[in-house]
Each structure stands twice: as structure tokens, then as C-alpha cells.
C-alpha positions as CSV (number, residue, x, y, z in Angstrom):
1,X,33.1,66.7,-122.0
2,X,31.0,70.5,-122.6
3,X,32.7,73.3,-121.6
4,X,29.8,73.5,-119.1
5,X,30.4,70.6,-117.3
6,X,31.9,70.1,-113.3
7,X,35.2,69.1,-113.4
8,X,35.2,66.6,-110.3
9,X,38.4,65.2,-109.3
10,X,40.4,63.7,-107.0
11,X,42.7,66.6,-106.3
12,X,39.8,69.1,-105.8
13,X,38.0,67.0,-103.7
14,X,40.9,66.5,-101.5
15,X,41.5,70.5,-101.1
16,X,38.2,70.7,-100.3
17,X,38.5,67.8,-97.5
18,X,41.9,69.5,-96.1
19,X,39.8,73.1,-95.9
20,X,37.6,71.8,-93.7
21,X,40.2,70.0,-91.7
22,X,41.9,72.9,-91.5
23,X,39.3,74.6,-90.1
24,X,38.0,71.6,-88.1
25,X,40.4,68.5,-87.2
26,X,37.3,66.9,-86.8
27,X,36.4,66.7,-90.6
28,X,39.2,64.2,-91.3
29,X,35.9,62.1,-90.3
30,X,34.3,61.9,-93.5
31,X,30.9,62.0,-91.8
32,X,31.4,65.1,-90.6
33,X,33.2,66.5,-93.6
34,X,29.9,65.4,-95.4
35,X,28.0,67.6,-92.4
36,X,30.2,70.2,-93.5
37,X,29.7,70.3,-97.2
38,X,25.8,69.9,-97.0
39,X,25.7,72.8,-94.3
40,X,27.3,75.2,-96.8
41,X,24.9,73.9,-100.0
42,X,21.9,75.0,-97.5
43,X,23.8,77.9,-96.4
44,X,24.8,79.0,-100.0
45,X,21.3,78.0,-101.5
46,X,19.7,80.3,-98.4
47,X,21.9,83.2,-99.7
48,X,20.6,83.2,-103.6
49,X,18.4,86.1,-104.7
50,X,16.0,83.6,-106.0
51,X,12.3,83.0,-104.6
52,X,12.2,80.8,-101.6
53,X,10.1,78.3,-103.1
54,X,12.5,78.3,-106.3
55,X,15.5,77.8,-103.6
56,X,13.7,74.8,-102.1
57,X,13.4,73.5,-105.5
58,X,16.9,73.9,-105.7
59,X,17.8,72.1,-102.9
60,X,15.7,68.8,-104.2
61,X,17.3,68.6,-107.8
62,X,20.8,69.0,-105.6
63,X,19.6,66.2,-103.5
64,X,19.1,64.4,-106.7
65,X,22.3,65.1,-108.2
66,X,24.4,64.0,-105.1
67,X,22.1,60.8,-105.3
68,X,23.0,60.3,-109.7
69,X,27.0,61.4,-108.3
70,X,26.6,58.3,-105.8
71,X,25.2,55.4,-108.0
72,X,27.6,56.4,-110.9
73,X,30.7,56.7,-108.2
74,X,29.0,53.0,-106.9
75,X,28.6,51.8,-110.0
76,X,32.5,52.1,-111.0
77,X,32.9,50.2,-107.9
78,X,31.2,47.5,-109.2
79,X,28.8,47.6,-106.4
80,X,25.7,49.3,-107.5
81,X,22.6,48.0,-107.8
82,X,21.3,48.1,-111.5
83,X,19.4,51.2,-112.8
84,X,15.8,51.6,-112.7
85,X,13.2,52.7,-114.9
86,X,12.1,55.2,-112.1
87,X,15.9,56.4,-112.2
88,X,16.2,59.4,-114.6
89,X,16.5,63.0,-114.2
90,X,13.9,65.0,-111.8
91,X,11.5,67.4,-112.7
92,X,9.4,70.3,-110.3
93,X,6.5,68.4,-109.7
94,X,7.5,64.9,-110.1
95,X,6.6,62.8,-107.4
């Protein structure tokens, strides 16, 4: 693994799920934890210095990304269906 890469685990994810409990008893839900971690991406994307249209770019390669986190978390589950061709990273201006 690069030096560069996330370092995704079990242990940070579950801090991050007993912040927000912490601060909401609610987010034990993991529907509204998910509410919760989506409204600070937007939040935090809103807050860059970047160009709004940049940002907004941003926000679709994230949306990707969560999607790619989701069929390779699936996929070690056994229960993914099988890649596409279409699958593959996104580009500005891919449709």
C-alpha cells in the first residue's frame, strides 16, 4: 500500500460512528450516521477555497468513490454483482 493511500479500518470507522453518537444517540442508526457523514462531505466540500464548479466536481468523483468503497466492501461479501465494462474510474465530463 503507497504512502498516499486511506487507511480504512475497522477501528477508525467505529470512532467515527461513536462521535456522532456521542453527539447524537440517534446515529447508533446507521442510516442516520450515514446522514451525518454525507452532511459534513457537503459541508467540508462547501468550505474549500476552490471554484464552485471545481467543488461540485468534487462532490461527483466522492460520489463515485463511496460507490467503488461499496462494490469492493460487497464484493468481499460475496454478494456483488460482477464488474462492468462501464465500471472504471470517472472523469469531468464523462457521462
Amino acid at each position: 500500500m503507497s504512502d498516499d493511500s486511506l487507511q480504512l479500518s475497522g477501528e477508525l470507522i467505529q470512532n467515527l460512528r461513536n462521535a456522532l453518537t456521542t453527539a447524537d444517540p440517534r446515529a447508533s442508526e446507521t442510516v442516520v450516521a450515514v446522514q451525518y457523514l454525507a452532511a459534513v462531505v457537503g459541508y467540508l466540500v462547501a468550505q474549500m477555497p476552490e471554484p464552485v464548479e471545481q467543488r461540485k466536481d468534487y462532490l461527483s468523483e466522492l460520489g463515485q468513490f463511496m460507490h467503488s468503497v461499496f462494490l469492493d466492501v460487497e464484493s468481499r461479501k460475496g454478494a456483488a454483482p460482477p464488474p462492468q465494462q462501464a465500471s472504471g474510474v470517472w472523469r469531468p465530463g464523462d457521462a
